[in-house]
C-alpha positions as CSV (number, residue, x, y, z in Angstrom):
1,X,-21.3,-41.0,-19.1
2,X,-22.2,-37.3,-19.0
3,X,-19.2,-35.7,-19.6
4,X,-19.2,-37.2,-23.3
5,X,-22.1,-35.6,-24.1
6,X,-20.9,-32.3,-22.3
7,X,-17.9,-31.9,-24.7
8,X,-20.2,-32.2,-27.1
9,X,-22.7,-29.6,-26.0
10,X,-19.4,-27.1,-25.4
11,X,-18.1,-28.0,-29.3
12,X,-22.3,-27.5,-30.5
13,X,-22.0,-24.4,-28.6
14,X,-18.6,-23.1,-30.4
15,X,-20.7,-23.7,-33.4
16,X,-23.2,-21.5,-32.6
17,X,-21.1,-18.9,-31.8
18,X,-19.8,-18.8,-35.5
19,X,-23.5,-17.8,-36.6
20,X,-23.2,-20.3,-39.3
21,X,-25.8,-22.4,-40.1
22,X,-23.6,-25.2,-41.8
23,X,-21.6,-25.4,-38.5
24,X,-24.7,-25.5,-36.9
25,X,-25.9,-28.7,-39.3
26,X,-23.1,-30.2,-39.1
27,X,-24.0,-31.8,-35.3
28,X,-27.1,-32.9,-36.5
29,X,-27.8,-36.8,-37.7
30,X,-30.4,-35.2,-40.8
31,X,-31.6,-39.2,-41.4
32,X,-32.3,-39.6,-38.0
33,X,-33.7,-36.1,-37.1
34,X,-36.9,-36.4,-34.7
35,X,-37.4,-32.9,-33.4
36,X,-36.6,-29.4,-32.8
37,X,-38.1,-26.7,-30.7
38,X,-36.4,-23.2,-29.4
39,X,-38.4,-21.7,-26.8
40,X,-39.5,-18.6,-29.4
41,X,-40.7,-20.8,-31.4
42,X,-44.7,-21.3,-31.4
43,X,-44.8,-24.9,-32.8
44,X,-42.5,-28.1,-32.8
45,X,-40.7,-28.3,-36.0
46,X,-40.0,-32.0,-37.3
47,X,-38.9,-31.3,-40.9
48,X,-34.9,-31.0,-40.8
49,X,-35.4,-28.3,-43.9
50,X,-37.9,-26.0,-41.1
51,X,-34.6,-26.1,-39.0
52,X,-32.6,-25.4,-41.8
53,X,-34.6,-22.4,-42.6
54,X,-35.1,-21.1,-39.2
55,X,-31.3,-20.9,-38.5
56,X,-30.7,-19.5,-42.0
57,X,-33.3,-16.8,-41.0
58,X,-31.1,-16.2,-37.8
59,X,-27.8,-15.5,-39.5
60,X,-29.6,-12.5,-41.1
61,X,-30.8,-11.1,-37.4
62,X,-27.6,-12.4,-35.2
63,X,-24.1,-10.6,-35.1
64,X,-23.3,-13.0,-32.2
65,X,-24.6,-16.0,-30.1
66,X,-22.7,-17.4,-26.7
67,X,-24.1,-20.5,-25.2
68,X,-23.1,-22.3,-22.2
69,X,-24.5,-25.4,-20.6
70,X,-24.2,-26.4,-17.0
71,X,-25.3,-29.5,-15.2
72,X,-25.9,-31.7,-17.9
73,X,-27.5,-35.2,-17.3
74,X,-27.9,-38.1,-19.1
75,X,-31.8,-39.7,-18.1
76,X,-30.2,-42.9,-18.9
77,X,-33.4,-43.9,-21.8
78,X,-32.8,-47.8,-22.9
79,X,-31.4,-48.9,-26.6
80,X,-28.8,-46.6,-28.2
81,X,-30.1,-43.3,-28.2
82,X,-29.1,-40.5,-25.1
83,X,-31.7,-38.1,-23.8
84,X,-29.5,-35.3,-21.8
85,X,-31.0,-33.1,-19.9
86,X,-29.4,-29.7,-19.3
87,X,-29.5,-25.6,-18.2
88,X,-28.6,-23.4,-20.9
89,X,-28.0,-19.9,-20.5
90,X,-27.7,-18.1,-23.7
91,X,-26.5,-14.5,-25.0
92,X,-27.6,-13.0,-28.3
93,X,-25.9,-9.9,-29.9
94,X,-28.1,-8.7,-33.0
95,X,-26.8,-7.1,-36.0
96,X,-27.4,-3.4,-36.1
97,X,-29.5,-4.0,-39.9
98,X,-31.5,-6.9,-38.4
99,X,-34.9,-6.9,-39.7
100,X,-37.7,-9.5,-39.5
101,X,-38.9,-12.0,-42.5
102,X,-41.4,-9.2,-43.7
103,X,-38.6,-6.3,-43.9
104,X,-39.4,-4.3,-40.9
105,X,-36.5,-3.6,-39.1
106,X,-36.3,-6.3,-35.9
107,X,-36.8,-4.9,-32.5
108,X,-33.6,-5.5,-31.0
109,X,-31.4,-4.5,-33.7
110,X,-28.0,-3.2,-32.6
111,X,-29.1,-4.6,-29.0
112,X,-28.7,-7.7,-27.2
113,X,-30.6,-10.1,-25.2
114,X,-30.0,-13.0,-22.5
115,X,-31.8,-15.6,-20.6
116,X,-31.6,-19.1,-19.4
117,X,-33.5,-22.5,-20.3
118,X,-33.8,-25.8,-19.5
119,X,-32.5,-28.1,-22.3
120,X,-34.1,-31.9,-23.5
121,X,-31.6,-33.2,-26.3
122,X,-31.4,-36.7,-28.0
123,X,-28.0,-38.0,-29.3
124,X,-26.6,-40.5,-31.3
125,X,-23.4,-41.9,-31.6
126,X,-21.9,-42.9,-35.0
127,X,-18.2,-44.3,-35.0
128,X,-17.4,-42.3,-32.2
129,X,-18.7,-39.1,-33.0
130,X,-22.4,-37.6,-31.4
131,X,-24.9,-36.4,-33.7
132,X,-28.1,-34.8,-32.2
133,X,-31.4,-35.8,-33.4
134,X,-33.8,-33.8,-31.2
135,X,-33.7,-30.5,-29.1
136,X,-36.4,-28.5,-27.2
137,X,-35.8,-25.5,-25.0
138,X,-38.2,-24.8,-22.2
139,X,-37.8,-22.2,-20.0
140,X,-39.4,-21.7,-16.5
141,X,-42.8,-19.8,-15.9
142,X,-42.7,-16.2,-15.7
143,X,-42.9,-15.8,-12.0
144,X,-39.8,-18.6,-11.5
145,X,-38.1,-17.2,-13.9
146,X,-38.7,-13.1,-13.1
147,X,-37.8,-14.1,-9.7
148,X,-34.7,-15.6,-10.3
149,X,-33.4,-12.6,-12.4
150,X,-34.3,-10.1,-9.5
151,X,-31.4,-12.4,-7.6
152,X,-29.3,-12.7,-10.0
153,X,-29.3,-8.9,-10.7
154,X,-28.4,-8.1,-7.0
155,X,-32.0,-8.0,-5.7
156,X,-32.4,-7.6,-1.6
157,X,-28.9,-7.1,-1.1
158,X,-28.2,-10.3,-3.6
């Protein structure tokens, strides 16, 4: 069932939004780890350490993160594993002394960004508890995606 795996998205999502990379781990099944990949991100990482890093790297630039997911689907993949299927839209509030892995002070620091994705995730359930083991954001093609924010910023009377 889907809604399983939806309470367990909202409860990932509460994690997030305690900028903590340790709450963050804590969903993840490390021995079982397959794949991650945020849509900033220019390659696919499959090292659970690269994941480890990149989040830590994130507490120093975030002062808050909101996620919430909407119309999540299970694809129904044989054997035990669950590949879900979701929308994510996301909210990022950066700190005001954000800067970038070089020292130069980040681009949206004391600002804050938003936007929307599609979500792939792979679970796994160990007594009773589900433990992520991949993730990949993919958001929709500029024009889709500059389109729908014209409509959903009141665009033609929207």
């Amino acid at each position: 069932m889907a809604e399983d795996l939806a309470e367990a998205l909202d409860a990932y999502a509460a994690a997030w939004s305690q900028v903590a990379t340790d709450a963050i781990a804590d969903f993840w099944r490390r021995d079982h780890f397959r794949f991650y990949k945020a849509e900033e991100m220019r390659e696919l990482l499959t090292e659970f350490p690269a994941v480890l890093a990149y989040w830590r790297a994130n507490e120093q630039l975030h002062r808050s993160v909101a996620l919430e997911f909407h119309g999540v689907l299970d694809l129904g993949i044989p054997g035990p594993a669950r590949l879900v299927s979701t929308r994510m839209e996301w909210r990022i509030g950066f700190r005001d002394d954000a800067r970038d892995a070089t020292g130069v002070p980040h681009r949206h620091a004391g600002k804050a960004i938003a936007g929307w994705n599609h979500v792939l995730s792979l679970w796994e359930e160990v007594d009773g508890r589900w433990y992520l083991t991949g993730w990949c954001e993919a958001p929709d093609a500029p024009p889709v995606y500059l389109a729908d924010l014209f409509y959903r910023l009141g665009g033609e009377g929207g």
